[in-house]
VEXDRENKE-73473 format. One record per residue: residue number from 1; x, y, z of N, C-alpha, C in turn; residue in three letters. Coordinates in Angstrom, 1 decimal, decimal comma, padded with zeros to 4 digits. Example, Ala and Ser with C-alpha at 12.3 -4.5 7.8 and 13.67 -1.06 7.14 Angstrom:
<recs>
rec zalo=1&nxx=013,2&nyy=-005,7&nzz=007,8&caxx=012,3&cayy=-004,5&cazz=007,8&cxx=013,2&cyy=-003,3&czz=007,8&panu=Ala
rec zalo=2&nxx=012,8&nyy=-002,2&nzz=007,1&caxx=013,7&cayy=-001,1&cazz=007,1&cxx=012,9&cyy=000,0&czz=007,9&panu=Ser
</recs>
This chain:
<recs>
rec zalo=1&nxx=000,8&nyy=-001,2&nzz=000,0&caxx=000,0&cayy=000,0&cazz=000,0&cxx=000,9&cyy=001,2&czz=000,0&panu=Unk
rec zalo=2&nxx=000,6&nyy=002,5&nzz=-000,5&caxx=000,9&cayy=003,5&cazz=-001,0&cxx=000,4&cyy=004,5&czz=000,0&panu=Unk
rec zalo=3&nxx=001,3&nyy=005,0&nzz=001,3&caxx=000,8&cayy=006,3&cazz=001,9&cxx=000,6&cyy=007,6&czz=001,4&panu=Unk
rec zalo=4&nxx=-000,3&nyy=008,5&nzz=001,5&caxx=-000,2&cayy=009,5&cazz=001,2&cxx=000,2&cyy=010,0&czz=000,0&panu=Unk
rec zalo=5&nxx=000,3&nyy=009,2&nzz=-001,1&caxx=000,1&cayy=009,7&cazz=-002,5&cxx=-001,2&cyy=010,3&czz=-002,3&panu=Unk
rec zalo=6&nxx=-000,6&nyy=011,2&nzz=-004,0&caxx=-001,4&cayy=012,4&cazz=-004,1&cxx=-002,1&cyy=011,7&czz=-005,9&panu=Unk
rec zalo=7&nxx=-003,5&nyy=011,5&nzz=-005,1&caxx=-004,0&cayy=011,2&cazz=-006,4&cxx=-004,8&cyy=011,8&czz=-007,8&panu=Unk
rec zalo=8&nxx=-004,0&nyy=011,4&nzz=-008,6&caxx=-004,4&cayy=012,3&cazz=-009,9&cxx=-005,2&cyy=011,5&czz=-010,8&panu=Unk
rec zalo=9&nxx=-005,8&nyy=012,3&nzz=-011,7&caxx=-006,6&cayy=011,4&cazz=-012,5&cxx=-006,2&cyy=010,9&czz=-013,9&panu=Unk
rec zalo=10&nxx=-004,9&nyy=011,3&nzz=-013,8&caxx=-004,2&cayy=010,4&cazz=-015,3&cxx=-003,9&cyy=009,0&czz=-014,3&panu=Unk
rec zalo=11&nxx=-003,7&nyy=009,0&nzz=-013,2&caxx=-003,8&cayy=007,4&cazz=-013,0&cxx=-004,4&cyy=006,8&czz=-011,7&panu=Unk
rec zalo=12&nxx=-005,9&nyy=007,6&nzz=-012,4&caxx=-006,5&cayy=007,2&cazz=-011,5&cxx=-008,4&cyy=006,9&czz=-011,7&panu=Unk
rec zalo=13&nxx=-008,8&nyy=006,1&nzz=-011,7&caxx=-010,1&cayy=005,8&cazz=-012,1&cxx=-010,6&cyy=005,3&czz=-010,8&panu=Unk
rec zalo=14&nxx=-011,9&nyy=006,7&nzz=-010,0&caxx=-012,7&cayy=006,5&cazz=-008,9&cxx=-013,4&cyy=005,2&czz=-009,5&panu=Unk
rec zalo=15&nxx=-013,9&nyy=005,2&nzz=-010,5&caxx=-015,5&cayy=003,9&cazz=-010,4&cxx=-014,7&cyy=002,4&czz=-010,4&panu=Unk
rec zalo=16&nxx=-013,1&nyy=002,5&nzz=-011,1&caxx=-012,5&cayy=001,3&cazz=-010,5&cxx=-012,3&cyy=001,1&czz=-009,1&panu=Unk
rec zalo=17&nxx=-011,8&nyy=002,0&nzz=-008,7&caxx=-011,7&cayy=001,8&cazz=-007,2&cxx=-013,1&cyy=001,6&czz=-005,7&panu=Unk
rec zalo=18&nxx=-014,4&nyy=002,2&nzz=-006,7&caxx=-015,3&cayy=001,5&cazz=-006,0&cxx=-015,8&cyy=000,2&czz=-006,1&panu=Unk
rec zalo=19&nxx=-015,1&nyy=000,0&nzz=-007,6&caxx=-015,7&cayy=-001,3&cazz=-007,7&cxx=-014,8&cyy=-002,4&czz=-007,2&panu=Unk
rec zalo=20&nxx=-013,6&nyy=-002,0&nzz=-007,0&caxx=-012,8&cayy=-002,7&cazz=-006,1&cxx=-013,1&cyy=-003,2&czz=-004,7&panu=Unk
rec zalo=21&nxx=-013,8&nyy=-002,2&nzz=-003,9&caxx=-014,1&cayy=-002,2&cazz=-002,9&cxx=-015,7&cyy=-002,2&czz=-002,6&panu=Unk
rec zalo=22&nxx=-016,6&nyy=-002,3&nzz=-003,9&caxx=-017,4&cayy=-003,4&cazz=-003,5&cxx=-017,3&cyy=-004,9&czz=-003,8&panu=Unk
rec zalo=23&nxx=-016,3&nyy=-005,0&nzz=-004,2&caxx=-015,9&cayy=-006,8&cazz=-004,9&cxx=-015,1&cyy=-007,1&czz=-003,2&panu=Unk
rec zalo=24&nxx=-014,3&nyy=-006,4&nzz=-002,4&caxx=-013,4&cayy=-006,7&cazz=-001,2&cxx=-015,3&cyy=-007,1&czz=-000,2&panu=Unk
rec zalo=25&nxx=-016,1&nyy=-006,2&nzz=-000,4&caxx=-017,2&cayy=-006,3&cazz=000,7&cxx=-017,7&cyy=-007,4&czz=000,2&panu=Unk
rec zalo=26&nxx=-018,3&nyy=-007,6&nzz=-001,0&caxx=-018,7&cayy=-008,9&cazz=-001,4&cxx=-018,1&cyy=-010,4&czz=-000,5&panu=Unk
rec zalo=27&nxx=-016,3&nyy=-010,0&nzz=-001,1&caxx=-015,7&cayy=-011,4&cazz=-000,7&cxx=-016,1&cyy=-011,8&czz=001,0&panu=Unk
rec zalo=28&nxx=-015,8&nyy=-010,4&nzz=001,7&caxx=-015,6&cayy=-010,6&cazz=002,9&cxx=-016,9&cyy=-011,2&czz=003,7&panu=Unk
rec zalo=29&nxx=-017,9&nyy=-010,4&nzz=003,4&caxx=-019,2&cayy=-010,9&cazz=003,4&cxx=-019,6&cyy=-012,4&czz=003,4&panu=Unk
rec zalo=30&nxx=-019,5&nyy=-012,8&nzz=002,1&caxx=-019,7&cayy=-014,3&cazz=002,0&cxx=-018,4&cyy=-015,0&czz=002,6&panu=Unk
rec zalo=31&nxx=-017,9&nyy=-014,8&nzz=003,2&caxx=-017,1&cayy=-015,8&cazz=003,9&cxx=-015,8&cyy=-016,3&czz=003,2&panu=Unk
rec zalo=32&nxx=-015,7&nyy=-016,1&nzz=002,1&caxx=-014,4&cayy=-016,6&cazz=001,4&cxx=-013,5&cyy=-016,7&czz=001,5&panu=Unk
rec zalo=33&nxx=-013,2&nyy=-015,7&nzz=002,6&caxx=-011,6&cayy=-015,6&cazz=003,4&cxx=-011,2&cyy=-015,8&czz=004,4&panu=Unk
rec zalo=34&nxx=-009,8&nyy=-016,1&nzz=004,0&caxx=-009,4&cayy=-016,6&cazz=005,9&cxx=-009,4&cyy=-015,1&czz=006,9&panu=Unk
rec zalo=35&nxx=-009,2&nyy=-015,2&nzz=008,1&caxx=-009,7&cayy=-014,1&cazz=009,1&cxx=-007,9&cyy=-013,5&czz=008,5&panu=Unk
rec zalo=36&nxx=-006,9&nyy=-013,8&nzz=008,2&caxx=-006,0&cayy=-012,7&cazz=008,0&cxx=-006,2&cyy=-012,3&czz=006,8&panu=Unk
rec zalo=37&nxx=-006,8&nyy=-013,3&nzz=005,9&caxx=-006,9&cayy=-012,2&cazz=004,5&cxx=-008,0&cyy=-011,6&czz=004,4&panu=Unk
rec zalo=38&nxx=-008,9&nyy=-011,4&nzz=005,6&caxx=-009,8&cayy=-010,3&cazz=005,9&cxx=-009,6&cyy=-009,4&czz=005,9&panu=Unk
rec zalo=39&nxx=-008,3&nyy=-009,2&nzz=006,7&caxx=-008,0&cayy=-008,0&cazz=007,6&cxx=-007,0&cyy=-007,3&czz=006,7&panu=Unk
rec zalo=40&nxx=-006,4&nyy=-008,4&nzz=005,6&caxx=-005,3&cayy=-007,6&cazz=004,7&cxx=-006,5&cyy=-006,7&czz=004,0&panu=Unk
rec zalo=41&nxx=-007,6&nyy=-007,6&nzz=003,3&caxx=-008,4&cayy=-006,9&cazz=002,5&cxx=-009,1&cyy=-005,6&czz=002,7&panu=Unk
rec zalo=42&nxx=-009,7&nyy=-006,0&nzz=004,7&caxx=-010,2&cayy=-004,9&cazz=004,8&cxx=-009,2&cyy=-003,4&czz=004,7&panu=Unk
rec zalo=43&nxx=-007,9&nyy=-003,8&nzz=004,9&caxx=-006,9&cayy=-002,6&cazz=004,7&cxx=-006,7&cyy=-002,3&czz=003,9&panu=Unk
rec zalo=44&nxx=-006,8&nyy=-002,5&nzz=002,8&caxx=-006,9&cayy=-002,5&cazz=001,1&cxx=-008,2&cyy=-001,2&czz=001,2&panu=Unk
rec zalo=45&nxx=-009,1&nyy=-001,9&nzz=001,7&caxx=-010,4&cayy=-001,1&cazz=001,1&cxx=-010,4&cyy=000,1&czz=001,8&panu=Unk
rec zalo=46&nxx=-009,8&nyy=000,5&nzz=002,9&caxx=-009,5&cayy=001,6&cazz=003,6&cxx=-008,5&cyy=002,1&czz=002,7&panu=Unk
rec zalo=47&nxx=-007,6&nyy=001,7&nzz=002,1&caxx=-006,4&cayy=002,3&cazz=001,7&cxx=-007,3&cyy=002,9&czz=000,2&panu=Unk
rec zalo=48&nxx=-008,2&nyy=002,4&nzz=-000,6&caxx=-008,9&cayy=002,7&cazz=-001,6&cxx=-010,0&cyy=003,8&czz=-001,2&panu=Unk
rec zalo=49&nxx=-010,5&nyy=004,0&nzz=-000,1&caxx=-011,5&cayy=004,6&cazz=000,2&cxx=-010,8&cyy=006,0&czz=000,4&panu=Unk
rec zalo=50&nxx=-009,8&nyy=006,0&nzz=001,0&caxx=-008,7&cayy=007,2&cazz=001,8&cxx=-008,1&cyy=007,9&czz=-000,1&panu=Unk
rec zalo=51&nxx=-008,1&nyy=007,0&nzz=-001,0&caxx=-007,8&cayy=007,7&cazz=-002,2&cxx=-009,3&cyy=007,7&czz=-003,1&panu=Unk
rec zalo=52&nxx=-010,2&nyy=007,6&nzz=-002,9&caxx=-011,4&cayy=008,0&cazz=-003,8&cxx=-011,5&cyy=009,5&czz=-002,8&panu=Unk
rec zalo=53&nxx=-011,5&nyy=009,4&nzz=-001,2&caxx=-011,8&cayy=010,5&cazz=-000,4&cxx=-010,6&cyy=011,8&czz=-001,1&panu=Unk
rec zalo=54&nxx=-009,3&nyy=011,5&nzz=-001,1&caxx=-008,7&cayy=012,5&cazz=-001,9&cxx=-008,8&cyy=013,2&czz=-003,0&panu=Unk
rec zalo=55&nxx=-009,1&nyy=012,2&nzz=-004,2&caxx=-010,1&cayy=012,3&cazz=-005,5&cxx=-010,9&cyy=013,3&czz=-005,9&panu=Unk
rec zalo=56&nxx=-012,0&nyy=012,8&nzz=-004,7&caxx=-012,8&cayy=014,1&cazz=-004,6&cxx=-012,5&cyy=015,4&czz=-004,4&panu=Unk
rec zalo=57&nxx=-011,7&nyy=015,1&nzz=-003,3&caxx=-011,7&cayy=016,5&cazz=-002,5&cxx=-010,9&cyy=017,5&czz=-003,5&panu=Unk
rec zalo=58&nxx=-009,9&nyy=016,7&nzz=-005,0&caxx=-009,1&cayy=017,8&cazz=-005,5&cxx=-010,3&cyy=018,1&czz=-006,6&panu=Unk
rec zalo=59&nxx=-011,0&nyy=017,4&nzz=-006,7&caxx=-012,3&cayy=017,6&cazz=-008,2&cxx=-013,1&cyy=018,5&czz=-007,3&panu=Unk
rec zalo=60&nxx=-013,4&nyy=018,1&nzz=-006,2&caxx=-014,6&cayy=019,6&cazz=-005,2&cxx=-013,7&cyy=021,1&czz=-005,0&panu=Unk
rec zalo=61&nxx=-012,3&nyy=021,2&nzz=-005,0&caxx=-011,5&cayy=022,1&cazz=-005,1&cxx=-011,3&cyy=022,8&czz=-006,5&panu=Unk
rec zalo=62&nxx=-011,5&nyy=021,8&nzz=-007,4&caxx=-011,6&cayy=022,5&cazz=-008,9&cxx=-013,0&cyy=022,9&czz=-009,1&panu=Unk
rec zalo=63&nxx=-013,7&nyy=022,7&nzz=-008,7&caxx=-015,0&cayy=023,2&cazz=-008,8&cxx=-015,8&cyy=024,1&czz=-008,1&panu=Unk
rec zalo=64&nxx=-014,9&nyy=024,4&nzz=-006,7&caxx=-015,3&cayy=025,8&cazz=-006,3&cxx=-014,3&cyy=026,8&czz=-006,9&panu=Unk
rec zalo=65&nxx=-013,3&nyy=026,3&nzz=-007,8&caxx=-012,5&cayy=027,4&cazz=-008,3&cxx=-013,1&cyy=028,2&czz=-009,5&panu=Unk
rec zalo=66&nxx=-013,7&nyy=026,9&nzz=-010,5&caxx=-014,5&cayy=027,2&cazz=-011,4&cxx=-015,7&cyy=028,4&czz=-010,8&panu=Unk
rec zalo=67&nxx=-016,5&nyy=027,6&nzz=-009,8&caxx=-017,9&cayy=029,0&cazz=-009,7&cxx=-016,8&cyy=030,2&czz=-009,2&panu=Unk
rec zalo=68&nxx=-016,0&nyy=030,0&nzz=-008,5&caxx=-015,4&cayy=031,9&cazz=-008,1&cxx=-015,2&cyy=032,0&czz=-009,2&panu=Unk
rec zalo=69&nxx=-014,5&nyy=032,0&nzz=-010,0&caxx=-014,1&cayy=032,2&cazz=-011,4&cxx=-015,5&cyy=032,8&czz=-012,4&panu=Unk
rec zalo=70&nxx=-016,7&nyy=032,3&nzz=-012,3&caxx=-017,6&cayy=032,6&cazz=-012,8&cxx=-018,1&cyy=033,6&czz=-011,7&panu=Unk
rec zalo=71&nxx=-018,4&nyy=033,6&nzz=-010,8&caxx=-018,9&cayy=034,6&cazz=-010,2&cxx=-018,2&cyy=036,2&czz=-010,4&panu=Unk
rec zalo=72&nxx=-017,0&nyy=036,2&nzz=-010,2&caxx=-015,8&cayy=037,2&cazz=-010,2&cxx=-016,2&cyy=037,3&czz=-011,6&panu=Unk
rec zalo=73&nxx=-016,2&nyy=037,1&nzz=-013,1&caxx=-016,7&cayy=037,0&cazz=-014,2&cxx=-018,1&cyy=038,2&czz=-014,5&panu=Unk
rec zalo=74&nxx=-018,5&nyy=037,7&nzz=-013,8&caxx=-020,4&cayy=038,0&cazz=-013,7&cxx=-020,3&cyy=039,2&czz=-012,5&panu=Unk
rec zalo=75&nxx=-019,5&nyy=039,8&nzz=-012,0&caxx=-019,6&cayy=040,9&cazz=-011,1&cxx=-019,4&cyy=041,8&czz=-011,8&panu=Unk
</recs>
């Protein structure tokens, strides 16, 4: 796993990484795994979650830049 990378979207695809981590809930769910490759997995899906959470936050940053940008525009 990858701390604190900064994720960009040339290599980076959110709808893979949720579907990652609903395939990790799926597995865990049904039972498939042994109780340590639970815990690897469930660390996995936190580590995926902690980079879709980043994801956003720089696309919700580009997009309040955008409306100031139009607002300041339109004044």
């Amino acid at each position: 796993m990858v701390k604190g990378k900064k994720v960009t979207s040339d290599d980076f695809s959110y709808e893979a990484k949720v579907a990652e981590i609903d395939g990790i809930i799926a597995r865990i769910e049904a039972g498939e795994l042994e109780l340590e490759e639970v815990f690897e997995q469930f660390a996995t899906a936190v580590q995926y979650l902690k980079e879709c959470d980043s994801f956003l936050a720089a696309k919700q940053e580009q997009v309040d830049i955008l409306i100031e940008t139009l607002q300041d525009e339109s004044s």
